[in-house]
N, CA, C and O atoms as CSV, one atom per row, in Angstrom:
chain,resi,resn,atom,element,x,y,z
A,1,UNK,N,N,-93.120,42.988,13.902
A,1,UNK,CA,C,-93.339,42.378,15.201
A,1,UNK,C,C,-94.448,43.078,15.975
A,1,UNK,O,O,-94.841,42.726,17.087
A,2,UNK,N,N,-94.874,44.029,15.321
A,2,UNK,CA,C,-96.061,44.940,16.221
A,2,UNK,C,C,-95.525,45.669,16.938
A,2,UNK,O,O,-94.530,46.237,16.487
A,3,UNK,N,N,-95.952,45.966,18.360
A,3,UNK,CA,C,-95.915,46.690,18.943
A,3,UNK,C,C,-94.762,46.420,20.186
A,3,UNK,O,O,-94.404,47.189,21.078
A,4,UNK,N,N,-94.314,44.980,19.875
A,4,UNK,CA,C,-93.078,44.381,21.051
A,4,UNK,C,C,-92.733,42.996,20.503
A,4,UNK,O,O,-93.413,42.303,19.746
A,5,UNK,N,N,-91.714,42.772,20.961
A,5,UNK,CA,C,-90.957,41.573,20.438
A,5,UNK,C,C,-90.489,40.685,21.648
A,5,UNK,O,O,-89.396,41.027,22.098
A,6,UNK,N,N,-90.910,39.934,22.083
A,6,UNK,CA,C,-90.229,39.301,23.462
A,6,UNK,C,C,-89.486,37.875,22.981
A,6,UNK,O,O,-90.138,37.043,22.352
A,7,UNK,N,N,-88.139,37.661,23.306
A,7,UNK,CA,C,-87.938,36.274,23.145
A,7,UNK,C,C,-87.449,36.091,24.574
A,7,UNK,O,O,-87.336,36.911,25.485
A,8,UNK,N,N,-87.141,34.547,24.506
A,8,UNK,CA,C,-86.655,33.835,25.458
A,8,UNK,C,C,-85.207,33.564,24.980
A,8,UNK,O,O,-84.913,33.231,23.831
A,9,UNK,N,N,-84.438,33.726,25.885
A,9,UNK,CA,C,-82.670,33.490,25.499
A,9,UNK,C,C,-82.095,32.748,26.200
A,9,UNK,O,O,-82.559,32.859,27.335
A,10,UNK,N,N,-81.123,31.850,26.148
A,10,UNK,CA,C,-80.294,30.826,27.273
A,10,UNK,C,C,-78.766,31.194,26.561
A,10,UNK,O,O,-78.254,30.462,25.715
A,11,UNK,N,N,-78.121,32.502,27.080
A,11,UNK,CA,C,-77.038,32.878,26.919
A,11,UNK,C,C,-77.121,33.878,25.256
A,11,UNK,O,O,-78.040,33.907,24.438
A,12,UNK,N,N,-75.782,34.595,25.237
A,12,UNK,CA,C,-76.264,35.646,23.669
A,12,UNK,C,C,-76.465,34.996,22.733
A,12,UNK,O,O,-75.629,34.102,22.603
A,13,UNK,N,N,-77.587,35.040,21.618
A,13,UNK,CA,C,-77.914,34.906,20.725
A,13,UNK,C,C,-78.544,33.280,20.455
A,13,UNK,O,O,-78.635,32.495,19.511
A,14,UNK,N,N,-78.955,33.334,22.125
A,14,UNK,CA,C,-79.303,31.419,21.931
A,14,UNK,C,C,-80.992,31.907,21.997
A,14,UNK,O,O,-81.348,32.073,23.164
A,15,UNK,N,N,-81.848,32.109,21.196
A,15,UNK,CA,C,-83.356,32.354,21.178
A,15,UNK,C,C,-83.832,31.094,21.030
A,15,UNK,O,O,-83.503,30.510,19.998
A,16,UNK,N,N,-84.691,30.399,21.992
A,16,UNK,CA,C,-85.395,29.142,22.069
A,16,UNK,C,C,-86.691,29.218,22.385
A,16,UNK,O,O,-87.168,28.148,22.763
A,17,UNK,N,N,-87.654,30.428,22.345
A,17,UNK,CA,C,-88.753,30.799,22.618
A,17,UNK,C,C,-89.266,32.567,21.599
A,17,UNK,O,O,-88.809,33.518,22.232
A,18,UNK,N,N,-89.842,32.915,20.634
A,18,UNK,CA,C,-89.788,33.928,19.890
A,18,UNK,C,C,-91.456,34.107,19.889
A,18,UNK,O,O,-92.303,33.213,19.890
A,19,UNK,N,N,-91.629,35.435,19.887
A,19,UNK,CA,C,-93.037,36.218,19.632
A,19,UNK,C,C,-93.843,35.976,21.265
A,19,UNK,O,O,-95.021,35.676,21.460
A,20,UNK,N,N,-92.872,36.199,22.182
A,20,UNK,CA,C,-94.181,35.378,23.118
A,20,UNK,C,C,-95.167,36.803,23.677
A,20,UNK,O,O,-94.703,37.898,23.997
A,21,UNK,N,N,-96.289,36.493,23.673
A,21,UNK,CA,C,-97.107,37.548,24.177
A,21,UNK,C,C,-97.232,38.174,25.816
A,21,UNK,O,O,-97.165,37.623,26.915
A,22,UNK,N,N,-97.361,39.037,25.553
A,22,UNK,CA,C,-97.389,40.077,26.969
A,22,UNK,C,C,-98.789,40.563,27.076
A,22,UNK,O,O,-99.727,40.205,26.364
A,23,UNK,N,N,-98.831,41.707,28.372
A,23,UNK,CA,C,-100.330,42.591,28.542
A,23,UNK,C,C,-99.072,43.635,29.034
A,23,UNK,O,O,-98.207,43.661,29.910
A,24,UNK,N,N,-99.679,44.734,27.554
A,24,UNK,CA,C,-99.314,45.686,27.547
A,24,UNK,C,C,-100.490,47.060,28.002
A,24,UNK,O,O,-101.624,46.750,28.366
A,25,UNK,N,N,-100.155,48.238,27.944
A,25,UNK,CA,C,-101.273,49.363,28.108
A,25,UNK,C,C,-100.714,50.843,27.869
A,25,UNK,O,O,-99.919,51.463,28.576
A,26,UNK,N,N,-101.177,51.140,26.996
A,26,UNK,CA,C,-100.584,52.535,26.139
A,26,UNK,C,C,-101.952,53.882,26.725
A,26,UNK,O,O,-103.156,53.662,26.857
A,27,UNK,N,N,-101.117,55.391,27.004
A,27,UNK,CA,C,-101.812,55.919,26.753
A,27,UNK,C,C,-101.114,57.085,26.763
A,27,UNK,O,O,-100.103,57.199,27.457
A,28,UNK,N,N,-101.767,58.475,25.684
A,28,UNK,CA,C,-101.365,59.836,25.887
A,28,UNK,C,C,-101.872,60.404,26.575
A,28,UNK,O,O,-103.069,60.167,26.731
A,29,UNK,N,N,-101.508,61.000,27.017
A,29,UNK,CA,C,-102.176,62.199,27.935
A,29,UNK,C,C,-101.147,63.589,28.333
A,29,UNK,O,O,-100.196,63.508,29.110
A,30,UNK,N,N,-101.602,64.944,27.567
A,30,UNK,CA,C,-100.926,66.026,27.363
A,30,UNK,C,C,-99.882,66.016,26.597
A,30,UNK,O,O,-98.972,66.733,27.012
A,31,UNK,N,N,-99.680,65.455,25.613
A,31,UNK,CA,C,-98.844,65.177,24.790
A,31,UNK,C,C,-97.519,64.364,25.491
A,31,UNK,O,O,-96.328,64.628,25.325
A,32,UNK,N,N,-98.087,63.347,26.285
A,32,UNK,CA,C,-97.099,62.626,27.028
A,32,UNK,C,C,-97.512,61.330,26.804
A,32,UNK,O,O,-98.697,61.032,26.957
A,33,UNK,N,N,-96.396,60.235,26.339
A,33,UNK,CA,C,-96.733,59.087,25.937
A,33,UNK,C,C,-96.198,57.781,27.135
A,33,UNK,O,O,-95.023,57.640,27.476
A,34,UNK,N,N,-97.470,56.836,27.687
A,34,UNK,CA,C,-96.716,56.201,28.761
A,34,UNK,C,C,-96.769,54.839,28.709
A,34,UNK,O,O,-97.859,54.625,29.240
A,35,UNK,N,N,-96.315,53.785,28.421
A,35,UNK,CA,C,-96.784,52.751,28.267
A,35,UNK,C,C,-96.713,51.696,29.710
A,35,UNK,O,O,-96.888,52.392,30.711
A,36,UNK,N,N,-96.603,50.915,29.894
A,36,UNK,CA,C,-96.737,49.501,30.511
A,36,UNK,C,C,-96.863,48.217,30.490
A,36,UNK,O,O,-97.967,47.693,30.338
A,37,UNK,N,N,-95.874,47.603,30.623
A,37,UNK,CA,C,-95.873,46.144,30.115
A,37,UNK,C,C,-95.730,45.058,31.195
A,37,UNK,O,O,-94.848,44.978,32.050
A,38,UNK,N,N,-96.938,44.111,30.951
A,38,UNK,CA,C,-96.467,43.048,32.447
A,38,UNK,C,C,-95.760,41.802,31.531
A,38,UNK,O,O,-96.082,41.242,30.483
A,39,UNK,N,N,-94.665,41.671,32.447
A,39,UNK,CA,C,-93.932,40.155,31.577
A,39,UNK,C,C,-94.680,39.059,32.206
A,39,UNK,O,O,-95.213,39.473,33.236
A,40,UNK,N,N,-94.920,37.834,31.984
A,40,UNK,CA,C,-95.365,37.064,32.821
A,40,UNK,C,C,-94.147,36.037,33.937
A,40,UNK,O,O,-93.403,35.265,33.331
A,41,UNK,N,N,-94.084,36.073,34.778
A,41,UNK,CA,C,-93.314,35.384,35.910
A,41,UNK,C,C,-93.169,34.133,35.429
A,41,UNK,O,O,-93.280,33.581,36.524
A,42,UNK,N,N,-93.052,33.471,34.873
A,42,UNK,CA,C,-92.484,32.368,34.078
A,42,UNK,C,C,-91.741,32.144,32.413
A,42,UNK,O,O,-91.452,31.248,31.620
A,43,UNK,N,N,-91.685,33.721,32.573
A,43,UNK,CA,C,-90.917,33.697,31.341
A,43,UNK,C,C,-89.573,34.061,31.498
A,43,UNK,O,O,-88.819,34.256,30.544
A,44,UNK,N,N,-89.109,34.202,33.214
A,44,UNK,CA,C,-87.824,34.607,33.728
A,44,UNK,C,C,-87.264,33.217,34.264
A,44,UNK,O,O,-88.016,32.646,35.054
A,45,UNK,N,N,-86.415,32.766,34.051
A,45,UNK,CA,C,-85.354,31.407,34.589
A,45,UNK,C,C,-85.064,31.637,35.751
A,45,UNK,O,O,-84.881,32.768,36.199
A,46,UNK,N,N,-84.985,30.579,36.395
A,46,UNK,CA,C,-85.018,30.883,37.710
A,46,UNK,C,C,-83.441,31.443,38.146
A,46,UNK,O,O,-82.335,31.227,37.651
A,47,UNK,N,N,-83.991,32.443,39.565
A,47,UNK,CA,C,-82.649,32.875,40.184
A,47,UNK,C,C,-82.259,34.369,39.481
A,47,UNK,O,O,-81.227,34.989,39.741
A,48,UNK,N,N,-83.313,34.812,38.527
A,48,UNK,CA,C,-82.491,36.153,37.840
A,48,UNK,C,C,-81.561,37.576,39.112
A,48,UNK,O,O,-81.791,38.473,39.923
A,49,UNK,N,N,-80.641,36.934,38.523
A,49,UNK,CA,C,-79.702,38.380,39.019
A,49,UNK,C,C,-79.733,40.035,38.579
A,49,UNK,O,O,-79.776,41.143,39.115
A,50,UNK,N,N,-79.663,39.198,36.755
A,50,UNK,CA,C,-78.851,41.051,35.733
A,50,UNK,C,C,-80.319,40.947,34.688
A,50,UNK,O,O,-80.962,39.988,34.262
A,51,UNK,N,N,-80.448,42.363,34.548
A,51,UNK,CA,C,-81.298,42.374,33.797
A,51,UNK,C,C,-81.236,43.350,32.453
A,51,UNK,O,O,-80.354,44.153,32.759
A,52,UNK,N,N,-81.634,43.648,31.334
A,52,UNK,CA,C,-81.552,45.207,30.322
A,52,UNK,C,C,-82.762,45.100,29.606
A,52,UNK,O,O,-83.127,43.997,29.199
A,53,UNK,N,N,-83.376,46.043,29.420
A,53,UNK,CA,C,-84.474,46.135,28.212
A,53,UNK,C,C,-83.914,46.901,26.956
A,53,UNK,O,O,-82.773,47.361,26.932
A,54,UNK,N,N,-84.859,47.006,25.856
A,54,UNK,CA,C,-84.559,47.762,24.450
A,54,UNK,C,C,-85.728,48.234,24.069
A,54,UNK,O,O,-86.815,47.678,24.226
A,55,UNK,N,N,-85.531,49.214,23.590
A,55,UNK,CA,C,-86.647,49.739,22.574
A,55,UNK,C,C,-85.918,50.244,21.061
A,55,UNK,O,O,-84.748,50.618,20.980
A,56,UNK,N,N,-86.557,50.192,20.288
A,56,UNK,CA,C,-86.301,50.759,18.508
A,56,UNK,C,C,-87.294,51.284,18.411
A,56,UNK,O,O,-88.365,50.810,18.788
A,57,UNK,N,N,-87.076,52.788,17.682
A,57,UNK,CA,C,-88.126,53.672,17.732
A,57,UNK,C,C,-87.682,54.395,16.165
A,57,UNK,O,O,-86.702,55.016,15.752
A,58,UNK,N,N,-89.144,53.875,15.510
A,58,UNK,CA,C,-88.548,54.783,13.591
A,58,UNK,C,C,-88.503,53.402,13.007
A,58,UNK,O,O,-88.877,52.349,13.522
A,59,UNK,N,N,-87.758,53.701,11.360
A,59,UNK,CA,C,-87.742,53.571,10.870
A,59,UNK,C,C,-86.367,54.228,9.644
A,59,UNK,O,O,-86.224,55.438,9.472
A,60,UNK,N,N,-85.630,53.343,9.035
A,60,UNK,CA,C,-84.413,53.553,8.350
A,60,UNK,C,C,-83.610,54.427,8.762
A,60,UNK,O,O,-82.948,54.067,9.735
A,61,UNK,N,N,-83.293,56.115,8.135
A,61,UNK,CA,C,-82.339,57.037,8.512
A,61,UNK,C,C,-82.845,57.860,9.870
A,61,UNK,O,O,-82.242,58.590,10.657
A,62,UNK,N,N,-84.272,57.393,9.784
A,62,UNK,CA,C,-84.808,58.092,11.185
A,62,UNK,C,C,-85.059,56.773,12.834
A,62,UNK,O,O,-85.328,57.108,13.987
A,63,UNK,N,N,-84.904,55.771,12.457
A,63,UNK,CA,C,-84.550,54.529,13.345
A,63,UNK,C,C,-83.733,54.882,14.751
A,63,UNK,O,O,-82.513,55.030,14.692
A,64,UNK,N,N,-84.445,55.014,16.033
A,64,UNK,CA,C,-83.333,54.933,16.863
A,64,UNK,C,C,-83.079,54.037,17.942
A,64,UNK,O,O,-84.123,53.389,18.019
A,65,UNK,N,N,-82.032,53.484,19.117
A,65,UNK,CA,C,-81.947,52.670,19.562
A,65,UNK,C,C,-81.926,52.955,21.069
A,65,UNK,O,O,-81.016,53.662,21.502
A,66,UNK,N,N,-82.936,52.420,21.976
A,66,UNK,CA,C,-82.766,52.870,23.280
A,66,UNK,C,C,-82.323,51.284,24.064
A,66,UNK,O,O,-82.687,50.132,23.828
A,67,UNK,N,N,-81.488,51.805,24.960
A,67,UNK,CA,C,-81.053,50.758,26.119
A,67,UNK,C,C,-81.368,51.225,27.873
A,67,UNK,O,O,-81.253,52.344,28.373
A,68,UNK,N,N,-81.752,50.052,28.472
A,68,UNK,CA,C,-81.984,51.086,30.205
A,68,UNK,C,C,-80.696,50.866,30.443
A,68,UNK,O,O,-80.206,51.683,31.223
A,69,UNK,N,N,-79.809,49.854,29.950
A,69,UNK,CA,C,-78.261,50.113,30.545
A,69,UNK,C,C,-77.374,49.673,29.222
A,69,UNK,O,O,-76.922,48.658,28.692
A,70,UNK,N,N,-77.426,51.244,29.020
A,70,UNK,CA,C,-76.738,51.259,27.094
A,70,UNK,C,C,-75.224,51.111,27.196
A,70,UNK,O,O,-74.517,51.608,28.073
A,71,UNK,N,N,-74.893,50.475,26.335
A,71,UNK,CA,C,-73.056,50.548,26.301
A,71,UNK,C,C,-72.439,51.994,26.104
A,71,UNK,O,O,-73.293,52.834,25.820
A,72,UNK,N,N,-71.213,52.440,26.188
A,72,UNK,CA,C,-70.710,53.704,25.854
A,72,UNK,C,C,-71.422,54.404,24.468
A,72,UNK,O,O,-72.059,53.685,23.699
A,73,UNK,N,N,-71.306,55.454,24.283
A,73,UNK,CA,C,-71.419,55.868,23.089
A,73,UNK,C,C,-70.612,55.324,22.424
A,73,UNK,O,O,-69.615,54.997,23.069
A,74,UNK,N,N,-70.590,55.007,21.124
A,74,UNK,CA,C,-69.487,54.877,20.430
A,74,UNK,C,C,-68.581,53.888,20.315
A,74,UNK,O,O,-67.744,53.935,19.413
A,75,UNK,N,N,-68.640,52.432,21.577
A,75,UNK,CA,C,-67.993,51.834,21.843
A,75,UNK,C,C,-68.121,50.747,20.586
A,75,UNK,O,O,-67.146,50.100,20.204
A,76,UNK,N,N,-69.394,50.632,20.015
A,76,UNK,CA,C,-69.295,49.573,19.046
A,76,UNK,C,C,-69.979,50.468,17.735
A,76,UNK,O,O,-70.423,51.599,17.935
A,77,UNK,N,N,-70.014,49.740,16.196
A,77,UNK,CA,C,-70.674,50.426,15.718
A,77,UNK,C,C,-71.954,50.098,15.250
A,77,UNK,O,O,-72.412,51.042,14.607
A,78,UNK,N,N,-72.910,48.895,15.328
A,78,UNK,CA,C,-73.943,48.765,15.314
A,78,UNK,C,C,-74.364,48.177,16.354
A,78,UNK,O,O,-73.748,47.234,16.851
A,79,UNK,N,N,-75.699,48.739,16.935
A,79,UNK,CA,C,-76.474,47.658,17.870
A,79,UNK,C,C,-76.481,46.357,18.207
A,79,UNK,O,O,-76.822,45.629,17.275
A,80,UNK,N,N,-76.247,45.861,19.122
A,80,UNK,CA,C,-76.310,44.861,19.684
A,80,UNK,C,C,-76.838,44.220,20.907
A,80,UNK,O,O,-75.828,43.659,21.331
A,81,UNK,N,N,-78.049,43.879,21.965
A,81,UNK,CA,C,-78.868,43.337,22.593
A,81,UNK,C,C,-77.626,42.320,23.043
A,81,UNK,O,O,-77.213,42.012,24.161
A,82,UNK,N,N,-77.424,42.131,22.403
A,82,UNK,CA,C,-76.343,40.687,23.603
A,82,UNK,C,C,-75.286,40.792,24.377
A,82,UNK,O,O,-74.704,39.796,24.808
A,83,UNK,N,N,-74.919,42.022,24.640
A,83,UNK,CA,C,-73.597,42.562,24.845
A,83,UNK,C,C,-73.958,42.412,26.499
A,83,UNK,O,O,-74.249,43.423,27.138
A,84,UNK,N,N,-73.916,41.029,27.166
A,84,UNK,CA,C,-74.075,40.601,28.426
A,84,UNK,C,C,-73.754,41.328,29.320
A,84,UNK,O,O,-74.403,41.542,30.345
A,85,UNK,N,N,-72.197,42.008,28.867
A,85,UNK,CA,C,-71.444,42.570,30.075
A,85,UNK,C,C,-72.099,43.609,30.874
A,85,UNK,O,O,-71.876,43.595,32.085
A,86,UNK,N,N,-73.041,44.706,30.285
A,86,UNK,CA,C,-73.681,45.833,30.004
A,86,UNK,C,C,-74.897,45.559,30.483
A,86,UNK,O,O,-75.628,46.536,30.322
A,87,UNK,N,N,-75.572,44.439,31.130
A,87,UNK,CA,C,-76.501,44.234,31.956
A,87,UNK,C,C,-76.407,44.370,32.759
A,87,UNK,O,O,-75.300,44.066,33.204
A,88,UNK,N,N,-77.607,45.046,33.911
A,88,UNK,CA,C,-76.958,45.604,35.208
A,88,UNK,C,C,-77.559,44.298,36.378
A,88,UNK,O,O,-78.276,43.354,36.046
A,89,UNK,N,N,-76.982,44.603,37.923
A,89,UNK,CA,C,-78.026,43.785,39.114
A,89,UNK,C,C,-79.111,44.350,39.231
A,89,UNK,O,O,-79.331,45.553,39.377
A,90,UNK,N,N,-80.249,42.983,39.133
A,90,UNK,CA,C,-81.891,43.478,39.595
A,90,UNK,C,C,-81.990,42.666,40.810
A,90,UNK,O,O,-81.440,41.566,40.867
A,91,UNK,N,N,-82.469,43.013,41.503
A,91,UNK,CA,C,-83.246,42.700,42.964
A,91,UNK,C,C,-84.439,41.774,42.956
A,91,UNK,O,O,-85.374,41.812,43.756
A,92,UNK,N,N,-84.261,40.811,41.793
A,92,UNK,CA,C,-85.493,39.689,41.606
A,92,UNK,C,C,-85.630,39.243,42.977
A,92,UNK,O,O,-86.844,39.245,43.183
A,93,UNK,N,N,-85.146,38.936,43.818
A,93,UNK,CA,C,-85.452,38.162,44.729
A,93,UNK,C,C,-86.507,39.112,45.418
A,93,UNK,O,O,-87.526,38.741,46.000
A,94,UNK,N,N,-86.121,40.257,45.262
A,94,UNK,CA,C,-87.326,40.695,46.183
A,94,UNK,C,C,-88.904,41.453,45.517
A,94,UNK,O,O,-89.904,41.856,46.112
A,95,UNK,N,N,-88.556,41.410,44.047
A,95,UNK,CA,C,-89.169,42.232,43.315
A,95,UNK,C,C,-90.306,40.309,43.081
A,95,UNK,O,O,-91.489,40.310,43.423
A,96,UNK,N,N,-89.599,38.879,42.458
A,96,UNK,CA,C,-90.316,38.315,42.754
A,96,UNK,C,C,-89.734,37.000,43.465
A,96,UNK,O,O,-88.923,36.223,42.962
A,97,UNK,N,N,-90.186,36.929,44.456
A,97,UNK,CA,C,-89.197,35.960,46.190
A,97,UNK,C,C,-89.663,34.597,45.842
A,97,UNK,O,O,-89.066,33.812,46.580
A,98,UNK,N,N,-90.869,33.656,44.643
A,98,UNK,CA,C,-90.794,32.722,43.976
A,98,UNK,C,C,-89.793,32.497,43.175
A,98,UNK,O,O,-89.269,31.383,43.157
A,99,UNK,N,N,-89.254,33.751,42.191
A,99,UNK,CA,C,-88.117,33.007,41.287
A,99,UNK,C,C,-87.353,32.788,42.144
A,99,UNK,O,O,-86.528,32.205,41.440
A,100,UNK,N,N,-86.721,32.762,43.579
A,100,UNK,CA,C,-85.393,31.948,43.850
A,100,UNK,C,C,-85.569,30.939,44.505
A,100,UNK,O,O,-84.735,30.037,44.421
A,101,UNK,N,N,-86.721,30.803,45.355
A,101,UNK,CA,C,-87.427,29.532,45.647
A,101,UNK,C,C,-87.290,27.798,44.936
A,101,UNK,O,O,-87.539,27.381,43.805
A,102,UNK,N,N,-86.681,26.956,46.442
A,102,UNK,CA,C,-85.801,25.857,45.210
A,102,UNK,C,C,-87.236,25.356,44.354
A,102,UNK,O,O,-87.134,24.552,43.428
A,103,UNK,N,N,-88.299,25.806,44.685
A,103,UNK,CA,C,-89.614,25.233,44.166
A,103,UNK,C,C,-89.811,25.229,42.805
A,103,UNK,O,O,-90.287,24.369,42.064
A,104,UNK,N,N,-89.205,26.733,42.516
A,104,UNK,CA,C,-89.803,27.474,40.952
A,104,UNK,C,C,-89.595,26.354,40.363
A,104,UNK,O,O,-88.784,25.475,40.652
A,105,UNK,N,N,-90.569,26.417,39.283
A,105,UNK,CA,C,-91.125,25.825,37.883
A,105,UNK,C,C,-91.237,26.851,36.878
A,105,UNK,O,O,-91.801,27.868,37.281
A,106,UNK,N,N,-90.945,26.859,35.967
A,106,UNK,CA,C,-91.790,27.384,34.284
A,106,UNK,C,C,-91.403,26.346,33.291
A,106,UNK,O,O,-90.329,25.746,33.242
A,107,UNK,N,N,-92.495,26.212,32.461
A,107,UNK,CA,C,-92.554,25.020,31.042
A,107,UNK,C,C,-91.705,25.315,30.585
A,107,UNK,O,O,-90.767,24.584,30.267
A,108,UNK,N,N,-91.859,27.198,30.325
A,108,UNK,CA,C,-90.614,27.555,28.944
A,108,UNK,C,C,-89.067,27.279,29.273
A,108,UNK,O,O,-88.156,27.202,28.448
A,109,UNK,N,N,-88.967,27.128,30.860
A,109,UNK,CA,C,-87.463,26.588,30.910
A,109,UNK,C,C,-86.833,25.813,31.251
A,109,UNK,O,O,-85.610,25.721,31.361
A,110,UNK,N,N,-88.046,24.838,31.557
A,110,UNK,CA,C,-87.628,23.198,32.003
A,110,UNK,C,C,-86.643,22.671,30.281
A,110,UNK,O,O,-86.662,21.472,30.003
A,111,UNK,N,N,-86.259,23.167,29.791
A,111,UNK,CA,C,-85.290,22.095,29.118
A,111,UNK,C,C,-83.976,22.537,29.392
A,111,UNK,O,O,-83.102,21.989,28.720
A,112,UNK,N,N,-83.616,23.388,30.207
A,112,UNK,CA,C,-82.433,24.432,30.410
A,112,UNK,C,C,-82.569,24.041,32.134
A,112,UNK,O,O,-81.507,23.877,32.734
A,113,UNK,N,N,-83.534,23.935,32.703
A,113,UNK,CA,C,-83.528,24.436,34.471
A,113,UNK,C,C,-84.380,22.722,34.571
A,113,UNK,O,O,-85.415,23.020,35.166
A,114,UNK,N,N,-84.443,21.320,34.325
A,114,UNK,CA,C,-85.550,20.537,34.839
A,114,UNK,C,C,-85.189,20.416,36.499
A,114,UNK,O,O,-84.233,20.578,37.257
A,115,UNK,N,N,-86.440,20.068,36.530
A,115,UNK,CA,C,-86.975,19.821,38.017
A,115,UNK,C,C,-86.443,18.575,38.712
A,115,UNK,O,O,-86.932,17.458,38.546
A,116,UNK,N,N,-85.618,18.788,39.341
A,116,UNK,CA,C,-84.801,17.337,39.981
A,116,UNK,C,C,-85.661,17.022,41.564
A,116,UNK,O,O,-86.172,17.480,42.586
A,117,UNK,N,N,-85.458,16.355,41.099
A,117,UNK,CA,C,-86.953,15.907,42.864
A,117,UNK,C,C,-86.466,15.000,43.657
A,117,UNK,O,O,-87.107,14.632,44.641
């Protein structure tokens, strides 16, 4: 998948949008690694409340799994991204005050959200 994997989801394990591209920006500096990623504002459904990211870092016995709001240690025994409950509240409304707007539009989620007029 390169360097990121973004899908689009309408509930766990419902992917209806796969590979979509971002603007990312990598750099070291002092042996410190920082990246940055802009999502684009129409790839969020309108009204977002809960949010989680992931990263996988490696490869086979050296492979590891990061979460910004990880389940217990131990609670399950392989990885899992869908585990809804374990998503935390984001402050979309103020971070972006279009997604709750009865206005919002995006293509990618008019078959889930259409536009009633």
């Amino acid at each position: 998948h390169g360097q990121h994997l973004l899908l689009l989801l309408h509930g766990a394990r419902n992917s209806f949008k796969q590979q979509l591209s971002l603007t990312y920006t990598a750099a070291i500096k002092n042996d410190r690694w920082t990246g940055k990623a802009t999502i684009p504002a129409n790839y969020f459904p309108p009204k977002v409340t809960k949010f989680n990211a992931y990263a996988i870092h490696g490869s086979g016995t050296n492979r590891t799994y990061e979460s910004l709001y990880p389940v217990p240690t131990g609670k399950y025994t392989d990885p899992d991204f869908h585990k809804l409950d374990y998503f935390q509240p984001i402050n979309f409304k103020g971070l972006l005050p279009g997604n709750w707007s009865p206005q919002y539009t995006s293509e990618e989620w008019k078959p889930y959200y259409p536009i009633v007029g």
